[in-house]
C-alpha positions as CSV (number, residue, x, y, z in Angstrom):
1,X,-72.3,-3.7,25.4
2,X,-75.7,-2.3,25.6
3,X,-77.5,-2.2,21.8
4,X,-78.4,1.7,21.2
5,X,-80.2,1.5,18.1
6,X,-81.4,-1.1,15.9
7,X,-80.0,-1.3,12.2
8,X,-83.9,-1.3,10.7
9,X,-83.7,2.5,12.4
10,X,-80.3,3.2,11.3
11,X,-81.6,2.8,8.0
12,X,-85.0,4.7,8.0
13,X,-82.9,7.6,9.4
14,X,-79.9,7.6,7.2
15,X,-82.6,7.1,4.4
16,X,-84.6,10.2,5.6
17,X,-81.3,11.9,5.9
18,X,-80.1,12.0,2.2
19,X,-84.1,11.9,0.7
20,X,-83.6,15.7,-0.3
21,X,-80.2,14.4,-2.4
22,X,-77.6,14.8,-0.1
23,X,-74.9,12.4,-1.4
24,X,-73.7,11.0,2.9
25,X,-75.3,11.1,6.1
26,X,-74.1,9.7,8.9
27,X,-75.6,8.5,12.9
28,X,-73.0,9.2,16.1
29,X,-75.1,7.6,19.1
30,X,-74.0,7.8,22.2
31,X,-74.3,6.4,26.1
32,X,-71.5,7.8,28.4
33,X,-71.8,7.3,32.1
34,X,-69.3,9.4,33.9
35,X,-68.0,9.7,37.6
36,X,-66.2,12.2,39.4
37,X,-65.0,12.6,42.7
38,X,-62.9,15.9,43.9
39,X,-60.8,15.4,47.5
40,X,-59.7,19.2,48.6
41,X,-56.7,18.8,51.7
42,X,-58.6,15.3,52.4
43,X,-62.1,15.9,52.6
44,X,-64.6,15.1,49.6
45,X,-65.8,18.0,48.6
46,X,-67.8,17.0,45.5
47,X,-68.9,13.5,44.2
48,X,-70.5,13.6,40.9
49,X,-72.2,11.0,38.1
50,X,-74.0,11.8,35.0
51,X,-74.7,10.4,31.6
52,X,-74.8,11.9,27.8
53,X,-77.0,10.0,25.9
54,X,-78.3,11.1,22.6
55,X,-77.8,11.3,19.4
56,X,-76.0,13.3,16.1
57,X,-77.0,13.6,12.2
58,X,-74.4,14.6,10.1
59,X,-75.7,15.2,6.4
60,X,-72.9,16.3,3.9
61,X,-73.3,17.2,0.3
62,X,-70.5,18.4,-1.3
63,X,-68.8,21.5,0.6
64,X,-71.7,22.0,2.3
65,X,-72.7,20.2,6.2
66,X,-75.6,19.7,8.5
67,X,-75.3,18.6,12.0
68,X,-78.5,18.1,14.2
69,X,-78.9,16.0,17.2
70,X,-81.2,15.0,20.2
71,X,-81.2,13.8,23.8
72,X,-84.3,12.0,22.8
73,X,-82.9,9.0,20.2
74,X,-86.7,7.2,19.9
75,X,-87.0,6.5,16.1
76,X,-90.1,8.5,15.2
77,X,-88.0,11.5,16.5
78,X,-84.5,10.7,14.8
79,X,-87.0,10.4,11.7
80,X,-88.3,13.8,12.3
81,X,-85.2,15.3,12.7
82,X,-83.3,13.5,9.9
83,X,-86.2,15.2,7.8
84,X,-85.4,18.5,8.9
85,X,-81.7,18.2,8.4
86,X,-82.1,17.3,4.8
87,X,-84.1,20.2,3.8
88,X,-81.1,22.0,4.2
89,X,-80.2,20.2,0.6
90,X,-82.3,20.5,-2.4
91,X,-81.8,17.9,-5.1
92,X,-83.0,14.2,-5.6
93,X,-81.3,11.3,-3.5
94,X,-79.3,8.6,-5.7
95,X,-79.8,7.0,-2.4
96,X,-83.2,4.8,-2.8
97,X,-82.1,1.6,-0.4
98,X,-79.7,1.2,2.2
99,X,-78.1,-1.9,3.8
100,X,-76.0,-2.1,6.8
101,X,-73.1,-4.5,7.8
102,X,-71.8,-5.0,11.1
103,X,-68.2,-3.7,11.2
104,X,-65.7,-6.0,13.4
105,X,-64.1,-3.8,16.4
106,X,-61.0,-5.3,18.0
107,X,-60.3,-3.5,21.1
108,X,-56.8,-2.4,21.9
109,X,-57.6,-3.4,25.8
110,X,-60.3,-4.5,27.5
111,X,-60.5,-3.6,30.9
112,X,-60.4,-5.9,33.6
113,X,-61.9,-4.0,36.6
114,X,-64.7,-1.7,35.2
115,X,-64.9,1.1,37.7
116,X,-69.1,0.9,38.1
117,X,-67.7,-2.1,40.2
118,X,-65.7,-0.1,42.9
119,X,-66.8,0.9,45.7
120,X,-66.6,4.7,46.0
121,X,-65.0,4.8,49.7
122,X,-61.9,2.9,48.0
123,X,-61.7,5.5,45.6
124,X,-62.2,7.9,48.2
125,X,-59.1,6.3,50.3
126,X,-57.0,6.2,47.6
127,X,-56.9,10.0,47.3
128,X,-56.6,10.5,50.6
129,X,-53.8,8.5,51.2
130,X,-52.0,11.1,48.0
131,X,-53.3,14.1,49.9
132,X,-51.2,12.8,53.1
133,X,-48.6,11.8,51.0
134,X,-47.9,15.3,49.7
135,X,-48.8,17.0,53.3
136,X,-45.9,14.4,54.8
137,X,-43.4,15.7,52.2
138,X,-42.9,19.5,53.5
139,X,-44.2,21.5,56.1
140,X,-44.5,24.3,53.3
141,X,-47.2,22.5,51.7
142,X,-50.7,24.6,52.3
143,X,-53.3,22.7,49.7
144,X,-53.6,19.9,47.9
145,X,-56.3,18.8,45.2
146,X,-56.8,15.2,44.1
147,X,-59.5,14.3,41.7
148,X,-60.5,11.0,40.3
149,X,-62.5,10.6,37.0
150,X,-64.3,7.4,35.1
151,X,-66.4,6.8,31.6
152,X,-67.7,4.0,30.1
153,X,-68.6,5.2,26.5
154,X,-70.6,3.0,24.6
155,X,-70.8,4.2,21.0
156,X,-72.6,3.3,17.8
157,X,-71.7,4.6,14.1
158,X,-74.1,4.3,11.0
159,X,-73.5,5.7,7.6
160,X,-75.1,5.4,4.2
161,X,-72.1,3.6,2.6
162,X,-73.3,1.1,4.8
163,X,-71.3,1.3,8.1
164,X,-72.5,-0.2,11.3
165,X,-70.0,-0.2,13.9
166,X,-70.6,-0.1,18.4
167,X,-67.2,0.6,20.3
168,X,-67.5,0.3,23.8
169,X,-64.4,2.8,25.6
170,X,-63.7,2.3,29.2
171,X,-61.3,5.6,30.8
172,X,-60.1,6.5,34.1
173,X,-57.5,9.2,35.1
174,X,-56.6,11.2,38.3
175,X,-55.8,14.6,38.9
176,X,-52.7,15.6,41.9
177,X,-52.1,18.8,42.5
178,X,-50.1,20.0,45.4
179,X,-49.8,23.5,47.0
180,X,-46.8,25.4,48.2
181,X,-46.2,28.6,49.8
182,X,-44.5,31.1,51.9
183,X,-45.7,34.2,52.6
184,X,-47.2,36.0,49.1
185,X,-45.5,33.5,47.3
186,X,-47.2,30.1,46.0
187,X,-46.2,27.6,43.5
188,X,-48.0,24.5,42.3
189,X,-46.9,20.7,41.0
190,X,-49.4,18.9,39.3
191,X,-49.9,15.5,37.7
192,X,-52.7,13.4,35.7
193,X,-52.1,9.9,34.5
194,X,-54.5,8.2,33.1
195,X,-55.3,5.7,30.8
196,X,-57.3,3.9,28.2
197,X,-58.5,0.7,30.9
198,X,-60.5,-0.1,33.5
199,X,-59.8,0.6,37.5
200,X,-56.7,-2.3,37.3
201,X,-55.1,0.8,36.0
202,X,-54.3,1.9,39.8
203,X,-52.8,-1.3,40.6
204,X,-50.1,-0.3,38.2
205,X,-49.4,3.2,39.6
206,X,-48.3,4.6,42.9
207,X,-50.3,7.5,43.9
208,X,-48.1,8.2,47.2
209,X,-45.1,8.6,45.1
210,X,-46.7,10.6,42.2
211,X,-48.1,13.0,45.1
212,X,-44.8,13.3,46.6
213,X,-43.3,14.3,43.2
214,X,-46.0,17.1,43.0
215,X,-44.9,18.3,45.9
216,X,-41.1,18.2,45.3
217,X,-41.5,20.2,42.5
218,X,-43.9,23.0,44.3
219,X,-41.5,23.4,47.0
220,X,-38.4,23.1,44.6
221,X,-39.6,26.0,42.7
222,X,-40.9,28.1,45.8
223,X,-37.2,28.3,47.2
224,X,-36.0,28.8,43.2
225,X,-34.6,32.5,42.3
226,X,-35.8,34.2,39.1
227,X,-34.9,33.3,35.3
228,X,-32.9,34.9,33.1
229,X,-34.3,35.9,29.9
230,X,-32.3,35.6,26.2
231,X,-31.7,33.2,23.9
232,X,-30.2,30.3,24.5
233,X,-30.2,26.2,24.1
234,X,-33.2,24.9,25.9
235,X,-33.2,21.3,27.0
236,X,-36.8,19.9,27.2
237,X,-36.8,16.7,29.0
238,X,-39.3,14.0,28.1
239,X,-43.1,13.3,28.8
240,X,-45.0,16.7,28.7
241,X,-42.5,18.3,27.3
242,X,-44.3,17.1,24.1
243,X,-46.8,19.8,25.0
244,X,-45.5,22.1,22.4
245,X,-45.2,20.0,19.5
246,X,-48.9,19.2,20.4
247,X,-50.0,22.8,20.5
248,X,-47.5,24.9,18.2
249,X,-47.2,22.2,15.2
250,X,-49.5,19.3,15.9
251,X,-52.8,21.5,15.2
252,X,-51.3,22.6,12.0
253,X,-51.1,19.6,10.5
254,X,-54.6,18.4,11.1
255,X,-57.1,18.7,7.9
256,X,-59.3,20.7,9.8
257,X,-56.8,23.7,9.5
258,X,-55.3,22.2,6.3
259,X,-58.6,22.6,3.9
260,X,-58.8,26.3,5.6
261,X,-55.8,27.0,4.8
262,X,-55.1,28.1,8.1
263,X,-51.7,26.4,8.5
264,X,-47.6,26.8,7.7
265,X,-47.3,23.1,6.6
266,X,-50.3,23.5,3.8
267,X,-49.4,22.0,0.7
268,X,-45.6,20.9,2.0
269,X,-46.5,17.0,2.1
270,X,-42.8,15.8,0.6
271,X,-41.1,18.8,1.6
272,X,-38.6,18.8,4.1
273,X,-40.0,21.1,7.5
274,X,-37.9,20.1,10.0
275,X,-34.6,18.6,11.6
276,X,-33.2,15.6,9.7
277,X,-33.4,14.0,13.5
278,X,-37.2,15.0,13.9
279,X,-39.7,11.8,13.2
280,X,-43.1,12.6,14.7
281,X,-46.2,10.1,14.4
282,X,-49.8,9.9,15.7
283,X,-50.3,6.5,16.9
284,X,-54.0,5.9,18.1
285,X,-53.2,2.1,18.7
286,X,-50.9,2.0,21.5
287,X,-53.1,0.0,24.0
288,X,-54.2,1.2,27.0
289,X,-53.4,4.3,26.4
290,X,-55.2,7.2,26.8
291,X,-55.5,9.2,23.9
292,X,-56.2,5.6,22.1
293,X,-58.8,4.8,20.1
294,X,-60.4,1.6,18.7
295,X,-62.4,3.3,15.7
296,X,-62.8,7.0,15.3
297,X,-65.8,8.8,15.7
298,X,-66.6,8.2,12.1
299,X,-66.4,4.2,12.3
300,X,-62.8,4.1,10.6
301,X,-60.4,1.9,12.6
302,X,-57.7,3.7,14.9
303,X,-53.6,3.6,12.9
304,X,-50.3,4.8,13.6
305,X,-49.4,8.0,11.2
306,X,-46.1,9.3,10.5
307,X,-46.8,12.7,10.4
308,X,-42.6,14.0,9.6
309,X,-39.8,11.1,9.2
310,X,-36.6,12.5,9.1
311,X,-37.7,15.9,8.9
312,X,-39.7,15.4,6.1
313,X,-43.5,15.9,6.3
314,X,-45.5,12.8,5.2
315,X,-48.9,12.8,6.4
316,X,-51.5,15.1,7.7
317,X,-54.0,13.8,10.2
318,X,-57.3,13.2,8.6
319,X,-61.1,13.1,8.4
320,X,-64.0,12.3,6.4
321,X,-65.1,16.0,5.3
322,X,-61.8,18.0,5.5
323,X,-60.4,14.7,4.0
324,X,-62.6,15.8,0.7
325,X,-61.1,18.9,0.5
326,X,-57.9,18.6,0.5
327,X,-58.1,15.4,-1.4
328,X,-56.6,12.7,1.1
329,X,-58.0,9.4,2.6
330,X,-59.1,9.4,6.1
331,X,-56.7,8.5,8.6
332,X,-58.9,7.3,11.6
333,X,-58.3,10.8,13.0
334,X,-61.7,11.6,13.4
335,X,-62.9,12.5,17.2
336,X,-66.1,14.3,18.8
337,X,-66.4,15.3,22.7
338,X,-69.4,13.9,22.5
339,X,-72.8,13.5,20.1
340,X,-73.8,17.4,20.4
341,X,-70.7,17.7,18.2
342,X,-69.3,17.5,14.3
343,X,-66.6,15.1,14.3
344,X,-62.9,16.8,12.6
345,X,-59.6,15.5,12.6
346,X,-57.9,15.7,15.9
347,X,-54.6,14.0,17.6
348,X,-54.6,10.6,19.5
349,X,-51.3,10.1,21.3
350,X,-48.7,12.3,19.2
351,X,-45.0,12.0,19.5
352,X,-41.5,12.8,18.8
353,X,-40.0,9.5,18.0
354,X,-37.1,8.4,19.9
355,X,-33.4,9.3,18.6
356,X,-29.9,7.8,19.1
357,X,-28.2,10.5,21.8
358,X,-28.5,10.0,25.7
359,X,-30.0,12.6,28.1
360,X,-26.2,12.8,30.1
361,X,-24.6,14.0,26.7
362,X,-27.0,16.2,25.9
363,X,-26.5,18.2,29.2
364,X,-23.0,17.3,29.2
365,X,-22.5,19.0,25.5
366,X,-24.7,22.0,27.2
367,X,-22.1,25.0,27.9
368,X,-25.1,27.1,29.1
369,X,-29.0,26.7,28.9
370,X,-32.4,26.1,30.4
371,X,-33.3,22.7,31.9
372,X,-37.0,22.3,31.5
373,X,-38.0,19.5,33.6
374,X,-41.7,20.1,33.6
375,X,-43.9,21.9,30.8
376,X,-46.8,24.3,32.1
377,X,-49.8,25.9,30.1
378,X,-49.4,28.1,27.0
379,X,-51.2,29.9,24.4
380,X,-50.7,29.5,20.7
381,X,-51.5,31.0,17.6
382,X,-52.6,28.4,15.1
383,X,-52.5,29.6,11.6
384,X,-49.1,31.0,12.3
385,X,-47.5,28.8,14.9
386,X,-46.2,31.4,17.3
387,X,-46.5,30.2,21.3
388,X,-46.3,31.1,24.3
389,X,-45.3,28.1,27.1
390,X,-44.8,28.4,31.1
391,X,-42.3,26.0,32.2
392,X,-43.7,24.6,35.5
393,X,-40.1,23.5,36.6
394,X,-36.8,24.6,35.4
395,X,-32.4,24.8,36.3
396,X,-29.8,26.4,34.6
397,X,-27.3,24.3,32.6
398,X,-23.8,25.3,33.5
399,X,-20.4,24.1,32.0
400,X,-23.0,20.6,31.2
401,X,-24.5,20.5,34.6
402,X,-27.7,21.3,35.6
403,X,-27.6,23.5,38.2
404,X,-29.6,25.9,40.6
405,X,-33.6,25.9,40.1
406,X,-35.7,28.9,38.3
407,X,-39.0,29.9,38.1
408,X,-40.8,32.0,36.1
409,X,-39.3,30.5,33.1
410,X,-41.9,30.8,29.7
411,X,-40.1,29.7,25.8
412,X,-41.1,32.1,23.0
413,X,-40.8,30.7,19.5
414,X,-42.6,29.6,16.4
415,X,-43.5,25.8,15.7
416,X,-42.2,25.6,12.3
417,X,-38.9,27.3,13.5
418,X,-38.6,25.2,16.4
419,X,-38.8,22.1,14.3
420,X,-35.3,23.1,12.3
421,X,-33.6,24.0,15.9
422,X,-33.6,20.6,17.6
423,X,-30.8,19.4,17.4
424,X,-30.2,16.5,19.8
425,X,-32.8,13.8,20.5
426,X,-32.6,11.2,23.1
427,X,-33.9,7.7,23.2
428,X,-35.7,8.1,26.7
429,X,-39.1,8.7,25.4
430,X,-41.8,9.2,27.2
431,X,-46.0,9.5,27.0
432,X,-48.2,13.0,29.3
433,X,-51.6,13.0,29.7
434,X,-53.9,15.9,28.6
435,X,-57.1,16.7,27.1
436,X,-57.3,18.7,24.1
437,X,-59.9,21.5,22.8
438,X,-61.0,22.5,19.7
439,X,-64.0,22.1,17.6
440,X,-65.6,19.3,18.4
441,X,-65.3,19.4,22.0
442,X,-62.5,18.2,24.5
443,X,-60.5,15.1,23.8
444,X,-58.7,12.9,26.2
445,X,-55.2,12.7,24.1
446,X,-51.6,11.8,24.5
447,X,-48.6,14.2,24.6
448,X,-44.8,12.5,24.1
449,X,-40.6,13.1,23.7
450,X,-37.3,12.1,24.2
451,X,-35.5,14.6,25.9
452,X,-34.4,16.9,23.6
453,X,-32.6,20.1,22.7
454,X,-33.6,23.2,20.7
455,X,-30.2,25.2,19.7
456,X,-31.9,28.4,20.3
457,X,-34.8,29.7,21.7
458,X,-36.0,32.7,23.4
459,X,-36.1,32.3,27.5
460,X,-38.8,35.0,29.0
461,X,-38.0,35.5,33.2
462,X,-38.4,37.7,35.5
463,X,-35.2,38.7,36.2
């Protein structure tokens, strides 16, 4: 791991940071090198590599924050700009020395093939040999997009209560998206595993096989009739469909919108907010995986929350400032994109908990209802919980069958409401891929379920 700054410099600049009396200051450095390759039907059509290498000053006293940062981390500069920060504040610092300590980072996996060591023609033939794998499946296949991606983010963390800490976070993930159509008429299955480890992470995967699935489900879904709309029991099977508890209840129960205010489950720690089936946790620790974290991006070291056991809500996820606030620990939920950013609370890999049913009795105890197999985009509104979500591949349940595909399916419901309706859980669970935006930037994060059942939901179709 390459040193990024030395502690004497740490010091001068937290020192400068708090001289004006701010009462914490904190240093986010950064080296990320990052690689991307883009194969379109089989032939490169972009091969990038770049670095972000700076650094952020965060100066907080009381309610009140200053962020500034640099591309150019030489110490007479960080000094200058420390400085500057602080004159935001006005006071007189109870902060006259500073000494840092080295804070012990265990890893969670360390990677075993580190990508800058592959050569970029395998990478290459690896996603052709998915593009030909989804062009084999179906003659109605017209496009397929495969992307590859790689970062080795090295990472040091300074504070003035004396925090030293350098994490060193090695991710790769791929992109497959295959193309089908017929006439007007084009539908699209996509995938994007990836994962918290080096490039050994491909040796585990098939990417013929995930390709193939992409393409199953785009052709499956071209030759699908409409969906009805109403309301009825919706079955959610596992993986992504963890999607909406991500969007429509996950951000609500992060500080961030907590201290605002800006949430249904404000001040309902203890109270009980959803099914007595529903456990949901935020586990940052799961190794390898790739919403993980060793520390977060405020030095404190990753843990697994229980956000709602038994329908009851437990925890918020939580950070440093909003932490204040609201008057609550940190939880290690603290993540930046990068340094041009102020670090708030955000999800790691988030997750309904497994239950005690089976997937064949849910269906089988299913009269009528929408099979959602795969979860698609959506739009959500945060302070109140109400969303919006495409379901990228769906069947109708039939006297406990599934039965013919749909497309066009969307769910329509409120988070909080949502939470109360699920009545069935299975023990098939299952972790999706994603990245997640907010306020500090986009965040490579976990999505997860069971299968599971909502009693009643509203079904938007087309026909």
């Amino acid at each position: 791991m390459c040193k990024l700054i030395s502690k004497n410099t740490a010091e001068a600049v937290l020192l400068s940071a708090v001289s004006t009396g701010a009462e914490f200051a904190e240093i986010f450095m950064e080296n990320n090198i990052k690689n991307s390759i883009g194969v379109i039907n089989g032939k490169v059509e972009r091969a990038n590599s770049g670095i972000d290498y700076g650094c952020g000053i965060r100066i907080i006293d009381k309610d009140k924050v200053v962020y500034v940062y640099t591309n150019k981390p030489e110490r007479e500069n960080l000094i200058r700009l420390a400085k500057e920060g602080a004159q935001a504040v006005k006071g007189e610092s109870s902060i006259k020395s500073l000494v840092l300590k080295d804070i012990d980072v265990s890893r969670l996996y360390v990677p075993e093939i580190l990508p800058e060591k592959v050569k970029k023609s395998d990478i290459v033939n690896m996603l052709r040999l998915g593009s030909e794998a989804a062009y084999s499946y179906n003659s109605v296949i017209t496009q397929t997009n495969f992307g590859y991606l790689d970062s080795k983010q090295n990472v040091l963390i300074a504070n003035t209560e004396g925090l030293f800490a350098e994490d060193e976070r090695v991710r790769t993930r791929i992109s497959v998206s295959a193309v089908a159509s017929e006439g007007n008429e084009k539908q699209t299955g996509y995938f994007g595993p990836g994962a918290l480890k080096g490039y050994e992470f491909y040796n585990n995967i098939n990417i013929e096989d995930i390709a193939k699935e992409a393409a199953r489900s785009a052709v499956t879904m071209l030759k699908a009739e409409n969906c009805p709309s109403g309301k009825m029991p919706v079955i959610m099977d596992n993986g992504f469909g963890g999607v909406i508890f991500h969007e429509a209840c996950g951000h609500g129960l992060e500080a961030a919108a907590i201290s605002k205010r800006a949430s249904v489950f404000t001040d309902k720690i203890g109270q009980k907010i959803a099914s007595d089936k529903l456990t949901a946790i935020d586990d940052g620790t799961i190794p390898g995986s790739w919403g993980s974290i060793n520390i977060d991006d405020e030095g404190i070291k990753s843990r697994r929350n229980i956000l709602i056991e038994n329908g009851i809500l437990k925890n918020y996820m939580v950070d440093r400032y909003n932490g204040k606030l609201i008057g609550m620990e940190p939880t290690g939920s603290s993540r930046r994109e990068s340094y041009k950013y102020v670090p708030v609370s955000r999800m790691t890999n988030t997750y309904i908990a497994p239950g005690t049913d089976k997937k064949e009795e849910i269906i089988a105890d299913t009269e009528f209802g929408l099979y959602a197999k795969y979860m698609g985009g959506g739009s959500v509104n945060p302070a109140s919980g109400d969303f919006n979500f495409a379901v990228s591949e769906a069947y109708i349940i039939r006297n406990g069958k599934i039965c013919e595909p749909v497309r066009g399916a969307t769910l329509i419901g409120n988070g909080a409401e949502v939470l109360h309706n699920i009545d069935r859980i299975s023990d098939n669970i299952a972790l999706a891929e994603g990245m997640c935006g907010a306020s500090s930037g986009s965040v490579p994060v976990c999505v997860g379920q069971p299968m599971l059942r909502v009693q009643n939901i509203t079904v938007g179709g087309r026909g």
